[in-house]
N, C-alpha and C positions, 0 to 999 in steps of 0.2 A: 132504181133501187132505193127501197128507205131508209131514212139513216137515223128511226128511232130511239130517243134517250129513255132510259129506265133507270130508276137508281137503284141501287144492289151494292154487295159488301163481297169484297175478294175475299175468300179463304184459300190457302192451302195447308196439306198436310204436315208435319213434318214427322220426325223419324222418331218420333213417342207414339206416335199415331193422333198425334193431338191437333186440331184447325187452328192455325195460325190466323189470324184477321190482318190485311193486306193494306186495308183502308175502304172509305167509302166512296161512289162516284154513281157517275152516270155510263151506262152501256150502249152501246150500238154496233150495227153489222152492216159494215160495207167493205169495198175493194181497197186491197192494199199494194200499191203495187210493187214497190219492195217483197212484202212476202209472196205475189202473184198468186193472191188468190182472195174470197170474202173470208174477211177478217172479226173478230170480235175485237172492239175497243173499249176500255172502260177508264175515265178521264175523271181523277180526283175533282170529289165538291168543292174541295177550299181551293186547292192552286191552280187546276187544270193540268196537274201533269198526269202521264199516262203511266195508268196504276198496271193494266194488263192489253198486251197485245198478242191476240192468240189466230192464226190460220186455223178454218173450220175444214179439215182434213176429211176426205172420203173413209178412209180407212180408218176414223180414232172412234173408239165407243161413249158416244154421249148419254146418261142417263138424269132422267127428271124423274125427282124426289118429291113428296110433300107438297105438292103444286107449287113452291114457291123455290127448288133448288134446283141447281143444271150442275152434274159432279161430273170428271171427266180427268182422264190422265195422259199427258203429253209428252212422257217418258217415263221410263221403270222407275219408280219410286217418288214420281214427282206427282199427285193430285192438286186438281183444282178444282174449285164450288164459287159459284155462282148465287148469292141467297139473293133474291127478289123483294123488295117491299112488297108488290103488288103480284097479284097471281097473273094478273090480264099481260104485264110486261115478260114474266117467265114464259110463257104459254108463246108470246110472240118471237123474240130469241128461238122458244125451243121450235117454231115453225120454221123459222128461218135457218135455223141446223137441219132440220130435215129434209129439206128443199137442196139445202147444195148434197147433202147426201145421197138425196132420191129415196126417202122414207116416208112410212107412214106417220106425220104428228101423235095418230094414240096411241103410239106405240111410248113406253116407257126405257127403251134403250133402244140404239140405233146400230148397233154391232155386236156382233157376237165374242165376249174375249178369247180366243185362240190360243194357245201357245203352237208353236211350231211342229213338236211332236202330234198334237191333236189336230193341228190341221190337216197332214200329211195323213193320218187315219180316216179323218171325218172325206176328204177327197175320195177316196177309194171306195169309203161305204154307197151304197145303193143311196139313189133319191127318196126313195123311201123311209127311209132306216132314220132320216133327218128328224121324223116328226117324235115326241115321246107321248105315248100311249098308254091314257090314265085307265085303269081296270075302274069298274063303275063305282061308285059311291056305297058300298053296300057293306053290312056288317060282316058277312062272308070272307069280302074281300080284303079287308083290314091290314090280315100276313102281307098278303099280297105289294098292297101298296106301300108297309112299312118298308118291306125290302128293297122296291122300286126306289125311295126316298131312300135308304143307305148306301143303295150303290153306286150314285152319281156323286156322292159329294167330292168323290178325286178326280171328278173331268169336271174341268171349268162349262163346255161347250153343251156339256149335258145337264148339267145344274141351271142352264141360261136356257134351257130345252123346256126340262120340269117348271121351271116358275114362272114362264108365261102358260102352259099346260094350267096350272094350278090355281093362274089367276084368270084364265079364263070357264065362264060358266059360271060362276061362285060356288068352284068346289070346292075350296076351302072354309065356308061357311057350312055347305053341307057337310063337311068332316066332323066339324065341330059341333053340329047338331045329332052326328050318330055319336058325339061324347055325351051326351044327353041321356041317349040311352041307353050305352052300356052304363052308364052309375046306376039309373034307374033298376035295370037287370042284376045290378051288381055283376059285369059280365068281365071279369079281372083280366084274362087273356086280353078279349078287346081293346081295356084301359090300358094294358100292357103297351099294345101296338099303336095306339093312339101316344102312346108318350114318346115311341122312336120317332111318328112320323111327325110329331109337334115341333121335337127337338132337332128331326133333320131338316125340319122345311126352315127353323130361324138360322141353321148353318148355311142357307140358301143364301143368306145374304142382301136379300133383296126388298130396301125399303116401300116397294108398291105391295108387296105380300106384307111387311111389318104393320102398313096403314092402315089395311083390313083386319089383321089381328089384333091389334091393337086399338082397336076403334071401340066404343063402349061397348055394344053389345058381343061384343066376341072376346076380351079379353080376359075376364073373368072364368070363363070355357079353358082358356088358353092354359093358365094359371090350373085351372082344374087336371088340365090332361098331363100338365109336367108334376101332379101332385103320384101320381101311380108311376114311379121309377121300378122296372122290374128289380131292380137287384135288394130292395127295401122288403121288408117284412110286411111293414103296414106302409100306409099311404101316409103321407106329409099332410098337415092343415093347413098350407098357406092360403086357402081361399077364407079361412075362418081368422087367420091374424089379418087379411086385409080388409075384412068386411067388420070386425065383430074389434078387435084387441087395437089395429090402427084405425084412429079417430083423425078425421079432418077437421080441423080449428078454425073460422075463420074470426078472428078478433077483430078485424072491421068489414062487416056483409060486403063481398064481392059480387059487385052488380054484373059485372061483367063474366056473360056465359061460358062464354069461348076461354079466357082465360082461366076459370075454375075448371073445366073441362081438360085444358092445358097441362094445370097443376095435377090433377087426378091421375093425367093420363102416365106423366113422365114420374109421379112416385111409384106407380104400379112397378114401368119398364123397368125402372131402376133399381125394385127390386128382383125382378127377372133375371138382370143381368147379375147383380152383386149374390144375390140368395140363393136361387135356383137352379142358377146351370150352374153344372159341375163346371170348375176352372179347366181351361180348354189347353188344352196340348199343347207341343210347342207345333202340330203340323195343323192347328185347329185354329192359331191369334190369328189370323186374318179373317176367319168364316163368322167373325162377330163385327167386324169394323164399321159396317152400315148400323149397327145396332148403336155402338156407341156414340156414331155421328147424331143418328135420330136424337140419342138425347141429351145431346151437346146442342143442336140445333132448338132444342126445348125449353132449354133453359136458357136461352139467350131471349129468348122470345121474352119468356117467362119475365126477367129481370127488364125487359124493355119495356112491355105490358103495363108492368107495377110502374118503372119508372118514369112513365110518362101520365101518368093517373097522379094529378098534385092533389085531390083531394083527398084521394087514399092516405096520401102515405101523410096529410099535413093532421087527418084525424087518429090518426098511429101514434102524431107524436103528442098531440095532446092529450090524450089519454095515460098516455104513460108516463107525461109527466103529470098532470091533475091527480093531485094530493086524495080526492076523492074516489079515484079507481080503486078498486079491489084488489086483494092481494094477489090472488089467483087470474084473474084480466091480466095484472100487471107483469104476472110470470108465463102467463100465454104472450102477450107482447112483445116482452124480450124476447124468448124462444122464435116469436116470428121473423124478429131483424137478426138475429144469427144463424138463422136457415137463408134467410135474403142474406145476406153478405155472405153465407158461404156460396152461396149461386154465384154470387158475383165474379170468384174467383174463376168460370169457365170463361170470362169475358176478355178483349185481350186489354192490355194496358192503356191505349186509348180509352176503350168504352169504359173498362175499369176506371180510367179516372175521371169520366164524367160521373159514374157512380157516385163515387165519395162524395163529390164537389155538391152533387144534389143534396144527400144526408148531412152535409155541413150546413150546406147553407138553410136547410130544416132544423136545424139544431141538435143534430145525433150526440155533440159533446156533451152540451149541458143537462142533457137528459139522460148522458151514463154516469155524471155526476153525481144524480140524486140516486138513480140505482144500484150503484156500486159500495153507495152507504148503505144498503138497507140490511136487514138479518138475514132475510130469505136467502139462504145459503147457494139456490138454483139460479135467483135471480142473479147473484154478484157473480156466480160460472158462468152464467150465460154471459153477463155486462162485461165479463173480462176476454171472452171471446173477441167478442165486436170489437175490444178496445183495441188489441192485438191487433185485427184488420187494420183496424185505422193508424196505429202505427208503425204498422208495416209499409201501407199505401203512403205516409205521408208525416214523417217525424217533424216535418216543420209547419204543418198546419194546427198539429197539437201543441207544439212549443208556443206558438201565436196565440191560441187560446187559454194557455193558462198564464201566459206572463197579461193576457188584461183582466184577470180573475182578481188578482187584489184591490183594484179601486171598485170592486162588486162585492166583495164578501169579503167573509173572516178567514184568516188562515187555517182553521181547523179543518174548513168543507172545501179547500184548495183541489183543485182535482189530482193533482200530483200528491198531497200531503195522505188522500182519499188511497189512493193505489197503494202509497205506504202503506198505509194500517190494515189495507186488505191481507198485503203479506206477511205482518206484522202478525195477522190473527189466524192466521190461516189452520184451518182445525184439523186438517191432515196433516195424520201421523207422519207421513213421507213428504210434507209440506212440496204438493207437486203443483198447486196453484202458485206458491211465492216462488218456487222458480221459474213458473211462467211470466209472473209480475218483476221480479228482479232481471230478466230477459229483456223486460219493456222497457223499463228504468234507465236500464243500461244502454238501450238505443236510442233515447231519447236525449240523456246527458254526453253522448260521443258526438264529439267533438267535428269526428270524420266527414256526420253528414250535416252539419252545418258551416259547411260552406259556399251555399248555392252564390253565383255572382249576383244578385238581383237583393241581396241582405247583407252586407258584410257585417253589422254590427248583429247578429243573430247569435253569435256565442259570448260573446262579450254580456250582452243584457241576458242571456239566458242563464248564463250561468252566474252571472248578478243574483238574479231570482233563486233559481234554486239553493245557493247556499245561505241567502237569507232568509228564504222562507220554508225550507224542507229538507235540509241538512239533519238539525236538530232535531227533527223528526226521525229520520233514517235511525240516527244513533241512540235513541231512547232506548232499545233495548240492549243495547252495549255498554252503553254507561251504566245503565240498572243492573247487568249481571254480573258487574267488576266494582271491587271495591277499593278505592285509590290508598296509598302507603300509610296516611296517617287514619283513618280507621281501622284499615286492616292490622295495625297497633293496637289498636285499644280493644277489637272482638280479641284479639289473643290474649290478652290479658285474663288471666285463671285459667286458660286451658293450654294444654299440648300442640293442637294447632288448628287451627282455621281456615278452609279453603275458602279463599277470596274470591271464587268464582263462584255465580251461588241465583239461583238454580244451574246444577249443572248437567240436567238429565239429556239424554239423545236429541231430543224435538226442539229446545233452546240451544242445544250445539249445531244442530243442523241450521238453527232460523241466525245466529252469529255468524256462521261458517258462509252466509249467504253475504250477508251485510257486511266481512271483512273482505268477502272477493269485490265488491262493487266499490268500497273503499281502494282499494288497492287500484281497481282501474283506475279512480279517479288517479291516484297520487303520479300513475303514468301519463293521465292524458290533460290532468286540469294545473298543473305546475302550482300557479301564484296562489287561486282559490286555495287550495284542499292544501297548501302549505302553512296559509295563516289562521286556517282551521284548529290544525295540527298543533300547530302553537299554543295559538289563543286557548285551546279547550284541553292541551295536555295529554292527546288524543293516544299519543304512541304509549303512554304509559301505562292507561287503563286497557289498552289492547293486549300488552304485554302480559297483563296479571293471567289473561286466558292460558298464559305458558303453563301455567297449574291446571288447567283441565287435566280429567282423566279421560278425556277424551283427545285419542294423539292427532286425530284430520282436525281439531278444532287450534289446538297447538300447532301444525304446522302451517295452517292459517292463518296465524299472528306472526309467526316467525316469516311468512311470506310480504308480510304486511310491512315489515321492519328494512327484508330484504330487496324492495323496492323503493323504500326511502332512500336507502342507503345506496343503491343501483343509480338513482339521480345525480350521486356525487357533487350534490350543492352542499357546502358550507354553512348557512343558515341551518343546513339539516345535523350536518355534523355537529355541530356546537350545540345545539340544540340536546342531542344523543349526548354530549359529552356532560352536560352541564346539569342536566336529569341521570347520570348513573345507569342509564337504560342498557349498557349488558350484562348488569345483574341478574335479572332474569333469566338471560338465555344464556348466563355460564353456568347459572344454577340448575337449569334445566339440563346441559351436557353432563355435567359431575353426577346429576341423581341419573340420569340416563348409564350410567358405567359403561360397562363393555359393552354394551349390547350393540350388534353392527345392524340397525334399523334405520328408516326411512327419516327419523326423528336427527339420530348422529350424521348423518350423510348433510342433512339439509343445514346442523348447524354449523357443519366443518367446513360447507360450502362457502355461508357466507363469511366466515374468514378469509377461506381463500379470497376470497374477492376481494374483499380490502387488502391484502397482500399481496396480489397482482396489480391490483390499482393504482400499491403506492398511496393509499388514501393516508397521509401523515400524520395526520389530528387523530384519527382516531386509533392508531396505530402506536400511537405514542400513550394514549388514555389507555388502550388495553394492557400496553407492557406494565406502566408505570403501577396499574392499578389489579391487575388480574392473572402475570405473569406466573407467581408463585404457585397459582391453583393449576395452572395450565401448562408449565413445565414438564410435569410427568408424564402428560400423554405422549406418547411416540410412536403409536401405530401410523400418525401421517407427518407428516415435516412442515404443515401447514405452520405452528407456532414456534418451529425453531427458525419456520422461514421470516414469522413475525418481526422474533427478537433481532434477525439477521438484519430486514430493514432497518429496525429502532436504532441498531448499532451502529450502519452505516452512515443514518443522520445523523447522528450523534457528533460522530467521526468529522462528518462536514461541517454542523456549526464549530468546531473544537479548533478546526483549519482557518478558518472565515475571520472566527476569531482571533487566532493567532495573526491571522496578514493583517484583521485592520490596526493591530500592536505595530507591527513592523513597519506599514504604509506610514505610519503617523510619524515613527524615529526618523526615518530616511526624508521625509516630507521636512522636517527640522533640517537635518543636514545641506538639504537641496538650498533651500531657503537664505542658509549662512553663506552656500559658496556662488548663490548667485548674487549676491548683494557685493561678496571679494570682488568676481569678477565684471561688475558691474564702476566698483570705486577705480577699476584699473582701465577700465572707459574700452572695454572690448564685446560688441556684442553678441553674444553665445546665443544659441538658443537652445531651451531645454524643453523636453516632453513635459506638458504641464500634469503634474497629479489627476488634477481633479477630471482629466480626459479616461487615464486611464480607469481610476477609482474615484467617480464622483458621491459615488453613496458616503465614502470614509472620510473623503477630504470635506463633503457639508460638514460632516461630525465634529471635524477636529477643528475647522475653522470659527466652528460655533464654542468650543470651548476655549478656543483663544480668545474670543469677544468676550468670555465672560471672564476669564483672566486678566483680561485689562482694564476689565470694570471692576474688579476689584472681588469679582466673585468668586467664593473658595479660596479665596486669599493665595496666599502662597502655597498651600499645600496645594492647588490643582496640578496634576499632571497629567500632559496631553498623551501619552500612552497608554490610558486609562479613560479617558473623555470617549473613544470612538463605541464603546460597551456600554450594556445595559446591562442593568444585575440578573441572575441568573432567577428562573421561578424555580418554585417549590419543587418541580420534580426534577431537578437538574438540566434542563432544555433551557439554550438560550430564550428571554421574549422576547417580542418584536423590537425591533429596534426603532428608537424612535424617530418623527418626523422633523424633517431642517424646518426651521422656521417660514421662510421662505414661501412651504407650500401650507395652502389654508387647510384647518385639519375639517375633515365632514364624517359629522355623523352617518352610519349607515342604519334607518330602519325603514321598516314597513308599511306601508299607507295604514292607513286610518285603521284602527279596527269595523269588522263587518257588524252591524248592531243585531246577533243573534237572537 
């Protein structure tokens, strides 16, 4: 028995209907004796492990496809494909299935599918009755055969009857030759009946019938005969959109026959399938599934073709970057690699990433670089397609190549900076390119997928770059459309009032409204960056002024913006908010809001509560101290009596804290005199030492005894008074100060980023 290697790629199905790719390997068919019987084996290229072990069963229906596939099913709902490099290694396999079957090799299936009800029928029937009986080829007969072709398509057994009937003799050729002349005749019944039998023989299912139809000279025919749907008035021209209206492009002469024949053959089918037939039933999705394999299996071909042709695709990319191409070459090019990368997408994740890795290492980045700047509004759709691909495939191959973009160029033509201003210009109305691009943005600065183990320091340096070199960027249009406190002083000046927001029409709310959600991610996922931003650039304030939009999704925007600063519950952030005045605005914007019970009042009563659940203190105490009086009268929610109810509470406890470190200090005096008695009387007591229980108070007081005896505050110091600090401006005890003792440290922020 021979135990021939072939190499071939495992498919199966899975329950989208979609070919899963298994991996690649080498096949052969010998004895297993475990399964006790001849086996297919097929042994991965790279490790040797065994990718498929399948028993060639008397009973299973084997069928060969396209010379180069063996499909086949091993249980209800499980397929499996076999795709061959070579036709000579398919053809041997497929003899070697025949042979333990006991079948003929030219036959193109090696059983008949049955169901159980149709077996038990077909048993009964006459031996006769087996064969299906084509009425001849003739105009006459036309009815005839239409109907013969509708009746079978609900018995599997008889569908598997007619399509070896039909592919033998090349009566299907001669079908499509008597479509010749009824158009010729203009003979409409005929063309009538030529469209049921076109349309039932592709429900037949059967890719040795598709090969023939679909082979150059007949598919055109094919096309033709599904153009006369009886239930239409007039006839469809799709033979005249594919001949006359779709044009075949090739931007670099494809030398290669078979391949341009390829491409011809699968945009036809493709449109067969997507155009032409009516969308099929729910009892009809299976009688296309050979259709859609053929052009799954096309386009694999197709993207394998191209992708091993380096001359092809290295003169693709020269051209499209040479400053020297045409505008129009240039807009054919692109269009080519976003038809290629959309192919790509049939391929599974292996072969898909060998794709990319080929297109990288051609240069696809630097050459949507220069295309993504240009005017051609088609070209920078098309280049943001690709781009997308490529971010999708592969966020850390992009991150790689534009963190070594600045020791190459100027930060203007950054390819990141590049994407910005795409979205930044974006000339729809409904700006649905920048939300594709702020999509990209956004997966490219998350954090989530830069974690691969093989990089640790990949977020760290990435997002180095980005905020130094395309931060500033991002916010040019946010800073341009706000105008900070002290202008916005001086445009009021002579007039009644000034919206600070300015342009504030729908297309700049919508392009803001974009650029505060990407913000807002950051301030969730970038912490230290996007906080010394926020600082350094004053960032919450100018976003704040948008509370003035008349636009309310732009305003709750900002308020969203605010409410995830403040969601962080860092301190830097608080003080910050406290020390800028910043809910000015958004108490200003409640009080002009009145009564109104809208998505606006909800969002801003919201973030109160929050800080009132939170116990956020700082700012709790800034709101009462400073805002209290404005916001007393609402009482439709208890949210700010529940405010004041904290502020009072704290209150309450510095007021206590207070008082004990008064009392700690007098009784600390007293302890002191009766241990020194009972010490002269030479008996030794022991007493709880102060400073165990109240070490914070007893530093205090100890330190204004030292200064007491140095002569400091003279006489008037009194240590009942020493353990306190004077109260601030808003009656809140301040911190109290540090024992000497401990060294005091500054707290700030590294370095500023050089923006």
């Amino acid at each position: 028995m021979s135990d021939t290697r072939r190499r071939v790629k495992v498919y199966t199905l899975n329950e989208d209907r979609q070919w899963d790719d298994r991996g690649t390997g080498h096949v052969s068919s010998t004895f297993v004796e475990r399964l006790k019987g001849i086996s297919l084996l097929v042994r991965a290229e790279s490790d040797g492990s065994l990718l498929l072990e399948s028993k060639i069963s008397p009973n299973t229906a084997y069928q060969k496809q396209q010379d180069t596939l063996i499909v086949w099913s091993e249980a209800e709902n499980y397929d499996l494909a076999l795709s061959f490099q070579e036709k000579a290694g398919c053809d041997e396999i497929w003899e070697k299935i025949c042979q333990v079957q006991g079948k003929d090799p030219a036959l193109e299936i090696t059983q008949d599918p049955i169901d159980e009800s149709e077996e038990e029928r077909f048993e009964e029937m006459p031996e006769t009755s087996h064969l299906v009986e084509l009425p001849p080829c003739e105009l006459a007969r036309l009815e005839e055969i239409a109907d013969l072709v509708t009746s079978v398509l609900s018995s599997p057994i008889r569908r598997e009857k007619l399509a070896l009937a039909l592919m033998s003799e090349g009566y299907m050729k001669k079908l499509l030759q008597l479509f010749q002349v009824c158009e010729d005749l203009d003979n409409r019944e005929g063309l009538h009946h030529l469209y049921e039998i076109v349309r039932g023989v592709l429900f037949l299912n059967k890719a040795a019938l598709f090969e023939v139809m679909f082979s150059d000279d007949c598919i055109m025919d094919v096309v033709g005969c599904l153009e006369f749907d009886p239930s239409l008035v007039q006839p469809k021209k799709h033979r005249e959109f594919l001949t006359k209206t779709a044009k075949f492009k090739e931007v670099i002469p494809i030398t290669d026959s078979e391949l341009r024949q390829k491409i011809h053959q699968t945009y036809r089918v493709q449109y067969i399938q997507d155009i032409i037939l009516p969308t099929p039933s729910v009892f009809e999705e299976n009688f296309l599934s050979t259709l859609t394999s053929f052009i799954f299996f096309n386009k694999v071909e197709i993207v394998s073709m191209l992708q091993e042709d380096e001359k092809f695709l290295t003169e693709v990319f020269a051209q499209l970057t040479d400053e020297a191409t045409e505008d129009g070459k240039r807009r054919e090019l692109v269009n080519f690699f976003k038809e290629f990368c959309a192919f790509s997408q049939t391929l599974q994740p292996q072969n898909r990433d060998a794709f990319f890795k080929t297109l990288a290492n051609l240069g696809i980045l630097p050459a949507l670089e220069i295309v993504m700047g240009m005017d051609d509004l088609q070209v920078r759709a098309a280049a943001t397609d690709i781009f997308s691909y490529l971010v999708e495939f592969s966020p850390s191959m992009v991150r790689e190549f534009v963190m070594q973009e600045p020791q190459q160029t100027d930060d203007d033509v950054l390819l990141i900076n590049v994407v910005i201003k795409q979205m930044i210009c974006d000339s729809d109305p409904e700006l649905g390119g920048a939300v594709q691009l702020m999509g990209l943005l956004r997966t490219l600065i998350d954090p989530e997928n830069m974690l691969a183990p093989t990089n640790k320091t990949e977020k760290t340096e990435f997002l180095s770059f980005f905020y130094k070199y395309c931060m500033q960027v991002l916010t040019v249009p946010l800073l341009a459309s706000t105008v900070d406190e002290k202008n916005c002083k001086d445009l009021q000046e002579g007039s009644t009032k000034i919206n600070p927001v300015c342009p504030d029409n729908f297309q700049t709310a919508q392009l803001l409204a974009l650029i505060l959600e990407l913000l807002t991610f950051c301030v969730e996922h970038h912490t230290y960056h996007i906080k010394t931003y926020i600082m350094n650039k004053d960032l919450l304030r100018r976003v704040l002024v948008l509370m003035n939009s008349k636009h309310t999704f732009l305003a709750l925007c900002a308020l969203r913006f605010m409410r995830r600063i403040i969601g962080q519950k860092d301190e830097y952030y608080n003080r910050y908010i406290v020390k800028g005045n910043l809910f000015e605005p958004v108490i200003n914007t409640l009080l002009d809001n009145g009564t109104r019970y809208n998505l606006l009042n909800s969002a801003i009563i919201e973030l109160f509560e929050f800080i009132k659940v939170e116990d956020i203190k700082s700012l709790i105490a800034h709101i009462i101290d400073n805002y209290y009086k404005a916001l007393e009268s609402i009482e439709y929610v208890q949210t700010f009596k529940g405010l004041k109810g904290r502020y009072e509470q704290e209150k309450d406890r510095q007021t206590l804290r207070l008082n004990r470190y008064r009392r700690d200090a007098r009784t600390l005096d007293e302890d002191e005199d009766e241990e020194m008695w009972f010490n002269e009387d030479g008996e030794a007591i022991e007493k709880s030492r102060p400073e165990e229980e109240f070490p914070e108070s007893f530093g205090k007081y100890m330190e204004a005894k030292k200064g007491a005896a140095n002569g400091t505050n003279g006489a008037n110091c009194k240590p009942a008074t020493s353990p306190t600090s004077a109260a601030s401006p808003n009656g809140s005890p301040a911190k109290s100060a540090t024992p000497p003792a401990t060294p005091v440290v500054k707290v700030s922020f590294p370095c500023q980023l050089p923006f």
